[in-house]
PyMOL Python script that loads the backbone (N, CA, C, O; Angstrom):
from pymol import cmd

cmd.read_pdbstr("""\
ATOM      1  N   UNK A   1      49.919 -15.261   4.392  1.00  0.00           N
ATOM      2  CA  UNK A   1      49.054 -14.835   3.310  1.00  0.00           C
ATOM      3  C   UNK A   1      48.404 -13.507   3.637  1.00  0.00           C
ATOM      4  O   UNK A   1      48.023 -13.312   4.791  1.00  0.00           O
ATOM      5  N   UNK A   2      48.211 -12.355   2.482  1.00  0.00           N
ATOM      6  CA  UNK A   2      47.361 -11.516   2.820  1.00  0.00           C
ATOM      7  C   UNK A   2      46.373 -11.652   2.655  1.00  0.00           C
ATOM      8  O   UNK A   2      45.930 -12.577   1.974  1.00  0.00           O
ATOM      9  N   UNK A   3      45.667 -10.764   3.229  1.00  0.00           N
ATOM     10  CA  UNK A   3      43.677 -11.080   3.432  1.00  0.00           C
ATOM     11  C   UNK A   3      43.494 -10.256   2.135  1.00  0.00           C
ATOM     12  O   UNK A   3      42.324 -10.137   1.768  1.00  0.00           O
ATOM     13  N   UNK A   4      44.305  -9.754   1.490  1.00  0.00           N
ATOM     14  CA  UNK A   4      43.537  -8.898   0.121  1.00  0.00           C
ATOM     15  C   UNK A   4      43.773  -9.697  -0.568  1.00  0.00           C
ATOM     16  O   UNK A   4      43.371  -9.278  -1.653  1.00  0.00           O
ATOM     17  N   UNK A   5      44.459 -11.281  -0.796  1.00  0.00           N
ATOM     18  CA  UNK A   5      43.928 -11.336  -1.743  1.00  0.00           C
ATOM     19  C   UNK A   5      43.008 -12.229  -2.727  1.00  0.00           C
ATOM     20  O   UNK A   5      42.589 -13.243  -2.168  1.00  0.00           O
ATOM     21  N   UNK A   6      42.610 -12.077  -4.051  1.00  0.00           N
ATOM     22  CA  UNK A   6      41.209 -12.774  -4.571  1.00  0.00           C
ATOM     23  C   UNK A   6      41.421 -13.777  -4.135  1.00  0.00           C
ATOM     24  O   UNK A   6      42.468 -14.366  -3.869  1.00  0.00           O
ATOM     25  N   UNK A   7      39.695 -14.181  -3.978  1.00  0.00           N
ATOM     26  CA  UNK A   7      39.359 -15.628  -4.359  1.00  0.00           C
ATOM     27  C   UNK A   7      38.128 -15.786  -5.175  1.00  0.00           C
ATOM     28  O   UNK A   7      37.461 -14.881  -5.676  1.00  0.00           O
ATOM     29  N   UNK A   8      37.885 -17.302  -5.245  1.00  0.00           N
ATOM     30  CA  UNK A   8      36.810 -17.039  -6.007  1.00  0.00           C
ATOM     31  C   UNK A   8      35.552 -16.677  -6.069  1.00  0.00           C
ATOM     32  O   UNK A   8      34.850 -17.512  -5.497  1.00  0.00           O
ATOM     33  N   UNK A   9      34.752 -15.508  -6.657  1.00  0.00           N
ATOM     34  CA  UNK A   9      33.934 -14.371  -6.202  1.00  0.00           C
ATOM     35  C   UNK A   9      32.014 -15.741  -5.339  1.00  0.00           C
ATOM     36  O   UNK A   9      31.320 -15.814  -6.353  1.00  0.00           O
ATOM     37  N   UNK A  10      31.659 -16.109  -4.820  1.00  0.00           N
ATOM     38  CA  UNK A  10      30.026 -16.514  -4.282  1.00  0.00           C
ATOM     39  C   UNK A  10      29.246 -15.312  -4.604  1.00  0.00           C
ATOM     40  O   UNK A  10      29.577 -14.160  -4.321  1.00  0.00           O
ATOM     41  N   UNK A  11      28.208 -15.671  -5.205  1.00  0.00           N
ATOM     42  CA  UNK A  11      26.965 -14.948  -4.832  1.00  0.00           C
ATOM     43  C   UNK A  11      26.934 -13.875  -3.692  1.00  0.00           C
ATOM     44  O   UNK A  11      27.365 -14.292  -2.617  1.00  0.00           O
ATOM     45  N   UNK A  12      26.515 -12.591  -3.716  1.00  0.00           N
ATOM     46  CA  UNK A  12      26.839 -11.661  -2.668  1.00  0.00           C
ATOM     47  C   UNK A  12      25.213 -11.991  -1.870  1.00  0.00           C
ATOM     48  O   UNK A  12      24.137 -12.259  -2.404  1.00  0.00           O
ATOM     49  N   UNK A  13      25.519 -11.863  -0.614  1.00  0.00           N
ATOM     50  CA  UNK A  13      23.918 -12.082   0.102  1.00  0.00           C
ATOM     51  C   UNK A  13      24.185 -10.556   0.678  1.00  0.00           C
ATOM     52  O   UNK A  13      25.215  -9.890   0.581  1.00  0.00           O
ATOM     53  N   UNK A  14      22.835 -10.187   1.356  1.00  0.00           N
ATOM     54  CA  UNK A  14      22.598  -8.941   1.699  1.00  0.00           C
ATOM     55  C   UNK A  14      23.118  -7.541   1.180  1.00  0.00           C
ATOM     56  O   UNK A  14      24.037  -7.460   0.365  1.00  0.00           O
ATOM     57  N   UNK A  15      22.537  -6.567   1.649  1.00  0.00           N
ATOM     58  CA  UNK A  15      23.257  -5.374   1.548  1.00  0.00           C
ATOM     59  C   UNK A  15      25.220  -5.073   1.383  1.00  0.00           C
ATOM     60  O   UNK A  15      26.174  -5.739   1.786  1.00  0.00           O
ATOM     61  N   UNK A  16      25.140  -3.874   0.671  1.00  0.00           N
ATOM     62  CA  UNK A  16      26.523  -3.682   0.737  1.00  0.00           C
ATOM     63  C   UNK A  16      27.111  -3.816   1.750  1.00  0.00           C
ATOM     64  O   UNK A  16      27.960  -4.708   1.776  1.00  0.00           O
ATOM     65  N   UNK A  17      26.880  -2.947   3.029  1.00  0.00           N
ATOM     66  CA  UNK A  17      27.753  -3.113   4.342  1.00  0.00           C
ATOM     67  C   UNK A  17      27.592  -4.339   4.659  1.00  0.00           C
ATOM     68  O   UNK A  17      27.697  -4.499   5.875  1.00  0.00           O
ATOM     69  N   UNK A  18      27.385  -5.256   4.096  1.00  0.00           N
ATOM     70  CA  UNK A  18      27.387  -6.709   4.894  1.00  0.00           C
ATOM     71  C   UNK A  18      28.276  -7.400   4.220  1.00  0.00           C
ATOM     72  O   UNK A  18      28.510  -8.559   4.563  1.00  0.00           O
ATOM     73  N   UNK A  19      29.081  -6.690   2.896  1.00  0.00           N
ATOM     74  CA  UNK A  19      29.724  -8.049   2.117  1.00  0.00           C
ATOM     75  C   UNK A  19      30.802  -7.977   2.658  1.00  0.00           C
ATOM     76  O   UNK A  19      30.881  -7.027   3.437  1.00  0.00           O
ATOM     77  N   UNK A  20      32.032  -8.837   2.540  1.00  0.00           N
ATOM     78  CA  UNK A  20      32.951  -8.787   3.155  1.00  0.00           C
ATOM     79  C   UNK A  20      34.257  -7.794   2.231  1.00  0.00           C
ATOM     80  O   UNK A  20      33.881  -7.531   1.089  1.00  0.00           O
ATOM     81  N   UNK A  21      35.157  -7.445   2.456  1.00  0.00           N
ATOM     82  CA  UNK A  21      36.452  -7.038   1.469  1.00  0.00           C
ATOM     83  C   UNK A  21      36.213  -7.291   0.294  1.00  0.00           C
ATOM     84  O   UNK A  21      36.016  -6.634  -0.729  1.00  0.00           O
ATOM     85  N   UNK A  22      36.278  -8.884   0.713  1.00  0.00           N
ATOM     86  CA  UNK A  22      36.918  -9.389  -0.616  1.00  0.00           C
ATOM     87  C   UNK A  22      35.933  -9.705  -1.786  1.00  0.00           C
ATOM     88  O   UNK A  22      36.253 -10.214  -2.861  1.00  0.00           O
ATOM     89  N   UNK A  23      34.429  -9.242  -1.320  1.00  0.00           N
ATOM     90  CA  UNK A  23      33.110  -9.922  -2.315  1.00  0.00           C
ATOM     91  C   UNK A  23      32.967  -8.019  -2.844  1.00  0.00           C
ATOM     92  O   UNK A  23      32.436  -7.802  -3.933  1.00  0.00           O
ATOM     93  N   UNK A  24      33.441  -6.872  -2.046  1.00  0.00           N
ATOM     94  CA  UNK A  24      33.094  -5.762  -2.649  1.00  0.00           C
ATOM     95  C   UNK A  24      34.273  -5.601  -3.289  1.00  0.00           C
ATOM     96  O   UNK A  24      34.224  -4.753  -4.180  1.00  0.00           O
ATOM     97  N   UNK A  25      35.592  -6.271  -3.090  1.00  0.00           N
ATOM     98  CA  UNK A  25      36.655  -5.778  -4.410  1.00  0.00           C
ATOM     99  C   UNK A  25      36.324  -6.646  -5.475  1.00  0.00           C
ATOM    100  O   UNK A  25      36.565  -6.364  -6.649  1.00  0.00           O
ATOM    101  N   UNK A  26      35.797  -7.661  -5.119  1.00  0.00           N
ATOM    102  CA  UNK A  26      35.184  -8.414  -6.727  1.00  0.00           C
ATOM    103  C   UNK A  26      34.134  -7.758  -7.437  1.00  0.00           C
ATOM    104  O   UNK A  26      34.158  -7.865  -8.663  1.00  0.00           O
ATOM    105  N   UNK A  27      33.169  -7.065  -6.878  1.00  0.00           N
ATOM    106  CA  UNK A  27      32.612  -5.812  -7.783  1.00  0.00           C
ATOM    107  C   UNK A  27      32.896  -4.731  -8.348  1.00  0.00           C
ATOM    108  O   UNK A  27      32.661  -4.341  -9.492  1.00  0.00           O
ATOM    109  N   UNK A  28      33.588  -4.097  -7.210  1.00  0.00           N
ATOM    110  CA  UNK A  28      34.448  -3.399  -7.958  1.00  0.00           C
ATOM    111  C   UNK A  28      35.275  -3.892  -9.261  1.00  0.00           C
ATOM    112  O   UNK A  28      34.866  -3.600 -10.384  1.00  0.00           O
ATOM    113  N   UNK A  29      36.545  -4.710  -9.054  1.00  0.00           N
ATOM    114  CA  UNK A  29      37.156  -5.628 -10.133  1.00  0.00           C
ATOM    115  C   UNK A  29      36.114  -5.415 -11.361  1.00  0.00           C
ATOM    116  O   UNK A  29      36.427  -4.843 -12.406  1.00  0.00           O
ATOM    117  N   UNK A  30      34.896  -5.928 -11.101  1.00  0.00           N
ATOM    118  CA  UNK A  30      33.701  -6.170 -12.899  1.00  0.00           C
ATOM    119  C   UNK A  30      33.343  -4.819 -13.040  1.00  0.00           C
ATOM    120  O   UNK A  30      32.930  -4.448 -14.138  1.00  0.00           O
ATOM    121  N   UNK A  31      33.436  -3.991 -12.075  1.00  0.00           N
ATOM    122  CA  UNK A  31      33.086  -2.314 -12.701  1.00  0.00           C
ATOM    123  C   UNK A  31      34.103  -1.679 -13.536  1.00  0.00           C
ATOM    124  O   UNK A  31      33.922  -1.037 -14.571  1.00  0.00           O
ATOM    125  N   UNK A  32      34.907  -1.878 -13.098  1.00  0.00           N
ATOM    126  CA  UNK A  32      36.179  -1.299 -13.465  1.00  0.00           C
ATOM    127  C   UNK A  32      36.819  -2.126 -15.361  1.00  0.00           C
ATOM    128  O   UNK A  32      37.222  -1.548 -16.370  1.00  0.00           O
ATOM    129  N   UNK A  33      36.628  -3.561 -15.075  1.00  0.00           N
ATOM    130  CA  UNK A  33      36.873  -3.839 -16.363  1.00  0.00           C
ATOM    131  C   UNK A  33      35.799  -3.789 -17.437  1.00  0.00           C
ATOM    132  O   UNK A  33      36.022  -3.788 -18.647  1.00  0.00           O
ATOM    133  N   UNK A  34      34.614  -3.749 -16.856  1.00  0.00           N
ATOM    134  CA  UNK A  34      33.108  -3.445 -17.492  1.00  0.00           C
ATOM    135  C   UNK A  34      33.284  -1.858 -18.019  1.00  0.00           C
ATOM    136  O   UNK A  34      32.843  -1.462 -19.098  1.00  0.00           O
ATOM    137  N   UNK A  35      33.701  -1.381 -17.465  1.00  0.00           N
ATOM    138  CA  UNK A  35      34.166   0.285 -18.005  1.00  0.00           C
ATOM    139  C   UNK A  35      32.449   0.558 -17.360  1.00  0.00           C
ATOM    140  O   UNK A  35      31.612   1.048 -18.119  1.00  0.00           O
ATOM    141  N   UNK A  36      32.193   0.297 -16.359  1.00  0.00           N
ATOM    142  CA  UNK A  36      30.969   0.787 -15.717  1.00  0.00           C
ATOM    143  C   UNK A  36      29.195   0.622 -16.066  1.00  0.00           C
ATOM    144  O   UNK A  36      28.120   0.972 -15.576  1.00  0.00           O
ATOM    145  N   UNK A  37      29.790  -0.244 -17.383  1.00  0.00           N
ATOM    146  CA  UNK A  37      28.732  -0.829 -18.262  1.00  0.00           C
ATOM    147  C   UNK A  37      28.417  -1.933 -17.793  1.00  0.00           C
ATOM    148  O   UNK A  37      28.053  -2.709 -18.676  1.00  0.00           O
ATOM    149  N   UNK A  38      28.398  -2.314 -16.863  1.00  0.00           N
ATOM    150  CA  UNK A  38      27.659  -3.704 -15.921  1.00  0.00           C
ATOM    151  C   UNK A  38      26.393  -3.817 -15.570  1.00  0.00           C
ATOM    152  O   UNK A  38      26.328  -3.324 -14.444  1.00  0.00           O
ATOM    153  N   UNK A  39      25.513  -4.129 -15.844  1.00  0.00           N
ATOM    154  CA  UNK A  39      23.946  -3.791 -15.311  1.00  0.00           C
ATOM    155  C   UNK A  39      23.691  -4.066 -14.121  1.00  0.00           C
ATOM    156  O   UNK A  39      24.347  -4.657 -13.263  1.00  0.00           O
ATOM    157  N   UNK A  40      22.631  -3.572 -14.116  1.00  0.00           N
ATOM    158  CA  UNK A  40      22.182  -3.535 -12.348  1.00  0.00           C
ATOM    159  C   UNK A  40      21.773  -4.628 -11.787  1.00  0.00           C
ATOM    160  O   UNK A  40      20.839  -5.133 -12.410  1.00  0.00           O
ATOM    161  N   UNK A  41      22.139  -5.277 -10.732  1.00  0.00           N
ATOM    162  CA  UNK A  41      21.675  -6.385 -10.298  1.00  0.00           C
ATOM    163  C   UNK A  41      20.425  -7.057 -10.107  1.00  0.00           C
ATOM    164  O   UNK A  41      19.787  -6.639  -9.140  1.00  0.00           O
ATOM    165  N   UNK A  42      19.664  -8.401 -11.059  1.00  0.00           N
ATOM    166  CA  UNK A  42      18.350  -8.100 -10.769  1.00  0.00           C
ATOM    167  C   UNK A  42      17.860  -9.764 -10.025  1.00  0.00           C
ATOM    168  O   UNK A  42      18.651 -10.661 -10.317  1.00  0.00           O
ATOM    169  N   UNK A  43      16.989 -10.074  -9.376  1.00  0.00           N
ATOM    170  CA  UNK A  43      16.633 -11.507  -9.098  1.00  0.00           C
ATOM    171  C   UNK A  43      17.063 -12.295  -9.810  1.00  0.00           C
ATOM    172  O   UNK A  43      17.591 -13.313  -9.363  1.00  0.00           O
ATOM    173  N   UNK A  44      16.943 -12.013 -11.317  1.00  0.00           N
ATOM    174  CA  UNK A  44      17.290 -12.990 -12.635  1.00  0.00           C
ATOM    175  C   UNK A  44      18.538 -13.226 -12.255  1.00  0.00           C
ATOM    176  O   UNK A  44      18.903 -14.363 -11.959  1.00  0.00           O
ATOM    177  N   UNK A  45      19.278 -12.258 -12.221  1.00  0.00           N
ATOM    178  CA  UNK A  45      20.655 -12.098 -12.908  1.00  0.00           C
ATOM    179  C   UNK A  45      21.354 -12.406 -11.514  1.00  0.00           C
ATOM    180  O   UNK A  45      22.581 -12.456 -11.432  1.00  0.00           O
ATOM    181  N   UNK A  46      20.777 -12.547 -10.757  1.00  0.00           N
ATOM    182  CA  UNK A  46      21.926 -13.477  -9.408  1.00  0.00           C
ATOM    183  C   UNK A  46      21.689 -14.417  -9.256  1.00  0.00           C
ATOM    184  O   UNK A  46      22.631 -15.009  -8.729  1.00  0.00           O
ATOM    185  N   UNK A  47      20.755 -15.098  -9.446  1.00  0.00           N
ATOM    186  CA  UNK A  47      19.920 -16.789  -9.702  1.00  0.00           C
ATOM    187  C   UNK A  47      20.987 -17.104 -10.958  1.00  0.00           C
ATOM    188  O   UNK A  47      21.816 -18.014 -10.947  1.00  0.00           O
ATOM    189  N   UNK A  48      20.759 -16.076 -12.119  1.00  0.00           N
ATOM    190  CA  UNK A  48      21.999 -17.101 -12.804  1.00  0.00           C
ATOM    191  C   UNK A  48      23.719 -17.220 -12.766  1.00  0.00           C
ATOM    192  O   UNK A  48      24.422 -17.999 -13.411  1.00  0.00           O
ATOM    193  N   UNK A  49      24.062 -16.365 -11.963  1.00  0.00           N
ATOM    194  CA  UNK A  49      25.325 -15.996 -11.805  1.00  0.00           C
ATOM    195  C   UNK A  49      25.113 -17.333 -10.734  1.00  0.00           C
ATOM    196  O   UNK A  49      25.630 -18.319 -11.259  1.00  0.00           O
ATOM    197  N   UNK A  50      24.606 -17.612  -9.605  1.00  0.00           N
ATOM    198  CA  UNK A  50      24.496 -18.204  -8.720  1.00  0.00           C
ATOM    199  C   UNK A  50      24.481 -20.011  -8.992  1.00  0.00           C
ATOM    200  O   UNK A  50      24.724 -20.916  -8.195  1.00  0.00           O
ATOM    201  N   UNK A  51      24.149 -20.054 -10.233  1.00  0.00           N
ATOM    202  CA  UNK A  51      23.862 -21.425 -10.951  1.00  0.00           C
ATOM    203  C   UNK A  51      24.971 -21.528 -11.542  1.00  0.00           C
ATOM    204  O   UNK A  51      25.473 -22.653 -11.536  1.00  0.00           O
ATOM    205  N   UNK A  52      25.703 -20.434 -12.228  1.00  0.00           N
ATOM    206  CA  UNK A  52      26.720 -20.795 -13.074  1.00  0.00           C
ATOM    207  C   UNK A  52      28.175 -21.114 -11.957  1.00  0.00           C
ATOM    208  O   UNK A  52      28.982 -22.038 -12.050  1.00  0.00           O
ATOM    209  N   UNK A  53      28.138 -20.078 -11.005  1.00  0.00           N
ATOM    210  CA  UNK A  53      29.018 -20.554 -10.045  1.00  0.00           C
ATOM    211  C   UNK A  53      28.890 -21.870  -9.472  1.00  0.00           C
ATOM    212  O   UNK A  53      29.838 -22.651  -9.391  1.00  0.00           O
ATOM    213  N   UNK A  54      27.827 -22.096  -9.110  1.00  0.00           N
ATOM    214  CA  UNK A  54      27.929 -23.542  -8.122  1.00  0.00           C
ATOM    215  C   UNK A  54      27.891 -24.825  -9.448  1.00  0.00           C
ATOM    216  O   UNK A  54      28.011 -26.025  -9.202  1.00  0.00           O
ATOM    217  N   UNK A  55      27.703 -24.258 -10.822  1.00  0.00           N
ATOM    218  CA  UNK A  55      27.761 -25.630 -11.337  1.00  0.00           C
ATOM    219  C   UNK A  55      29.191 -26.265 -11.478  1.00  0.00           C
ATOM    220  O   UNK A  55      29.325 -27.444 -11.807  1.00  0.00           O
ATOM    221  N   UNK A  56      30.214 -25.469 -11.227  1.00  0.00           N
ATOM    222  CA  UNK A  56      31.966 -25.729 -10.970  1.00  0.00           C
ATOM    223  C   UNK A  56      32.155 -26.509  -9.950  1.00  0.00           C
ATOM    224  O   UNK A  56      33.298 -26.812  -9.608  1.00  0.00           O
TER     225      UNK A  56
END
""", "prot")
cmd.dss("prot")
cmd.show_as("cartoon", "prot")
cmd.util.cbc("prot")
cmd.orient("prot")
């Protein structure tokens, strides 16, 4: 298997240099199909990304 490729994106913890490959090509990935129109990351908005992921 290669290490590039997806899985399914977790909650990013810390700073950029801390995420791994594969959690900064999944941002990338939503920038890119967002056409750069993605908003900025806020407490709210990773608490609910974070809820909606783990409710799977």
């Amino acid at each position: 298997m290669s290490e590039d490729l997806f899985t399914v994106p977790m909650g990013p913890v810390g700073p950029w240099d801390q995420l791994s490959a594969n959690e900064k090509a999944w941002i990338e990935f939503i920038r890119v199909i967002s056409g750069g129109r993605d908003p900025k990351p806020s407490p709210a908005r990773v608490s609910a990304l974070c809820a909606l992921l783990d409710a799977g």
